[in-house]
C-alpha positions in Angstrom: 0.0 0.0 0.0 1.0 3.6 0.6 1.5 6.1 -2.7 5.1 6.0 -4.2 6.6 9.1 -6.4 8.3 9.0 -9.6 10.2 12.5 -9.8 12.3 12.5 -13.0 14.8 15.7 -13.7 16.1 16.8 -16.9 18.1 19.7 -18.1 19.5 21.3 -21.9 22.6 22.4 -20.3 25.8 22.5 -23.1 27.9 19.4 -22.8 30.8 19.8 -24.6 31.9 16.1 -24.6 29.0 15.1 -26.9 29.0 15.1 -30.9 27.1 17.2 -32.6 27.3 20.1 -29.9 24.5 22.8 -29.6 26.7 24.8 -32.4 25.4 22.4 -35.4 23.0 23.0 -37.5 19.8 21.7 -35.7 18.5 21.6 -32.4 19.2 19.6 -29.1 16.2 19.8 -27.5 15.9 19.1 -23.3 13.6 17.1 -21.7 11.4 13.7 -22.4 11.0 13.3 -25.8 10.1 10.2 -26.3 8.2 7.1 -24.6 8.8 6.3 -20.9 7.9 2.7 -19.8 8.5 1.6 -16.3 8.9 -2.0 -15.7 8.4 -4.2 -13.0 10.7 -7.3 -13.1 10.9 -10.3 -11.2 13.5 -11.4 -8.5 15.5 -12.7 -11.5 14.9 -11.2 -15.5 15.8 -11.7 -19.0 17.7 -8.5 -19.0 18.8 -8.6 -23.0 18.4 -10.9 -25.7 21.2 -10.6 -28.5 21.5 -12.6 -31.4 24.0 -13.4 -34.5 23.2 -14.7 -37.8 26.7 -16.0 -39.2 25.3 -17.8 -42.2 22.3 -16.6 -44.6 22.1 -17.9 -48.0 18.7 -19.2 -49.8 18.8 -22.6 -48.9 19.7 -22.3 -45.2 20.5 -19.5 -42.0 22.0 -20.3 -38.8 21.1 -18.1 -35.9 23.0 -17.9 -32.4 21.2 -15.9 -29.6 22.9 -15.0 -26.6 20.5 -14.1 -23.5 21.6 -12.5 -20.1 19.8 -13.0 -17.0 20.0 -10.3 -14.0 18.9 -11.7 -10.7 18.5 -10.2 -6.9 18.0 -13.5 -5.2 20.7 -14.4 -2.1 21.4 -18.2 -3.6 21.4 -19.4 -6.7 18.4 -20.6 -8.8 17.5 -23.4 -11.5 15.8 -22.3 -14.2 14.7 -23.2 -17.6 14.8 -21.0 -20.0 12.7 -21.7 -23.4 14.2 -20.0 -26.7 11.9 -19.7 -29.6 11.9 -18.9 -33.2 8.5 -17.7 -35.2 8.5 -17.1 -38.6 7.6 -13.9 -40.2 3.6 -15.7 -40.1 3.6 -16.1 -36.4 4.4 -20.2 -36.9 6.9 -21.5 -34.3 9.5 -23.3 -36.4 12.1 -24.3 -33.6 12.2 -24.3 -29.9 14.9 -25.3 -27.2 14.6 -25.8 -23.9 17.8 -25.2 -21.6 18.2 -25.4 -17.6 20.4 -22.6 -16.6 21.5 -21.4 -12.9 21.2 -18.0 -12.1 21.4 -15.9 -8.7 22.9 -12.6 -7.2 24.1 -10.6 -10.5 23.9 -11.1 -13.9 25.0 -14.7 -16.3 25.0 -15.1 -20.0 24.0 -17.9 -21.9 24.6 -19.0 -25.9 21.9 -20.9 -28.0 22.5 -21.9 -31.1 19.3 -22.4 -32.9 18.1 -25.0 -35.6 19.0 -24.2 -38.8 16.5 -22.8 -40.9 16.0 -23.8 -44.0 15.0 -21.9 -47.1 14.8 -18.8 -44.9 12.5 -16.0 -46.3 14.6 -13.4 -47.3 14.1 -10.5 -45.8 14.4 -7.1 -48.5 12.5 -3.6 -48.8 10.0 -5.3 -51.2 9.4 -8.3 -48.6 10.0 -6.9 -45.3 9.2 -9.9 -42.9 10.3 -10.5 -40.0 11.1 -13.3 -37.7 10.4 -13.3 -34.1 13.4 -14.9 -31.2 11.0 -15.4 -28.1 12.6 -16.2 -24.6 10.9 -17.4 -21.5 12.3 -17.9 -18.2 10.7 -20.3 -15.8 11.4 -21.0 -12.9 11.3 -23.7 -10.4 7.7 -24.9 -9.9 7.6 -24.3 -13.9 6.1 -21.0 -13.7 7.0 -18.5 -16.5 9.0 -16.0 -14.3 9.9 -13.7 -17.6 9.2 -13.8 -21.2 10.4 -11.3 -23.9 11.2 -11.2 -27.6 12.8 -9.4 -30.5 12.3 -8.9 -33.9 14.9 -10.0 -36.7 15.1 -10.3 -40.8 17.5 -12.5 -42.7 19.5 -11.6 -45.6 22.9 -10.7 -46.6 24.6 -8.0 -48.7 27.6 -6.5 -49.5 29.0 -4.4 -52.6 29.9 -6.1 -56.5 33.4 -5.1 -58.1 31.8 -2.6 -60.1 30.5 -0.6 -56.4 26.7 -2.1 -56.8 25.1 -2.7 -53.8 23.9 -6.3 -53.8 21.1 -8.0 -51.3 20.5 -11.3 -51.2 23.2 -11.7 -54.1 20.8 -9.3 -55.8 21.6 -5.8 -57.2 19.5 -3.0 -55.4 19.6 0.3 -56.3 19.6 2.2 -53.5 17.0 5.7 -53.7 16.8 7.5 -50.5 17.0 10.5 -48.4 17.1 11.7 -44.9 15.3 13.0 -42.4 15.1 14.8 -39.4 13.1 14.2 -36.5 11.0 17.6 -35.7 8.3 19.2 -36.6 6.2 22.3 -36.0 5.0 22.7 -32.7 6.3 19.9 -31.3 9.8 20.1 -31.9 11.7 16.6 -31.4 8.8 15.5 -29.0 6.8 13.6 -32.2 3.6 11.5 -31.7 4.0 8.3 -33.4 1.5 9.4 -35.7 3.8 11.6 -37.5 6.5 9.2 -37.4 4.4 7.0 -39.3 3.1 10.0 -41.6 7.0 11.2 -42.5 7.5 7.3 -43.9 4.5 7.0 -45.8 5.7 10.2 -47.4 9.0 9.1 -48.1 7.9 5.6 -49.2 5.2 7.6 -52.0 9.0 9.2 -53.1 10.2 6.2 -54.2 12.8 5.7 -51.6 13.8 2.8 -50.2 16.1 3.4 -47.7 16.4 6.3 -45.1 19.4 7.6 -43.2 
């Protein structure tokens, strides 16, 4: 019970060890400009989920996800942990299931997945994305945690003649930049206008923005 108090302070004060400084040519604004969440987590968390994809070609991609658990607890804990791969559909196409100790501090742990096979490709034209979903249960098999992140598969790099190449493709690349203000609001956007500036740069032409 009781009432508890969030006070947050902020301030626009010049600091002259960050790049761009207040002397470029747009404006560092102070304050919250952007979503604040507050999270309540359990006596031990998936704190990150990180993940590598070493190999992507048509036929096949190998993923490796590494997942780091911080936990307050005074002795150490067995857990599993459940690691997860959907495919751009939603359809669960692997799972693993690994028991992993964890107590006072923080432990890291490497998966790697099944390989996939015939992966779909992710590109500007087919933007899917698959999902890596992580749950943590603990020791009477309760999900303590769960969390996920969002990934897409391909591969590029650059031809001898400088084109750029995806998925052993040539893309040409057509594209501009942006700037994350706008009247009256400054760098505190809605989402809505997020979402309005990339339809309009999408009905350009572009696909890709820096």
């Amino acid at each position: 019970g009781g009432v508890n108090y969030i006070i947050v302070r902020v301030d626009n004060d010049v600091d002259r060890s960050l790049i761009p400084s207040q002397k470029a040519d747009f404006v560092l604004y102070g304050g919250l400009t952007r979503d604040v969440y507050l999270r309540i987590r359990p006596s031990a968390y998936i704190a990150s989920v990180l993940f590598d994809t070493p190999v992507v070609s048509r036929p096949s991609a190998q993923i490796i996800a590494t997942v780091q658990i911080d936990g307050r607890t005074r002795r150490t804990h067995s857990y599993r942990l459940g690691v997860g791969v959907l495919d751009p559909d939603g359809k669960t196409i692997s799972h693993k299931q690994f028991t992993v100790e964890a107590g006072d501090g923080t432990a890291g742990f490497k998966f790697e997945m099944p390989e996939i096979s015939t992966p779909h490709l992710w590109s500007p034209a087919t933007p899917g994305l698959y999902t890596l979903q992580v749950t943590l249960l603990d020791e009477e098999d309760t999900v303590a945690h769960q969390t996920s992140e969002t990934f897409g598969l391909r591969w590029f790099g650059f031809a001898d003649d400088g084109a750029f190449m995806l998925n052993g493709e040539r893309l040409l690349l057509r594209g501009t930049h942006r700037h994350e203000e706008h009247a009256g609001y400054g760098a505190a956007m809605p989402d809505a206008l997020h979402v309005r500036d990339m339809e309009m740069i999408k009905e350009l032409g572009a696909n890709f923005v820096r």
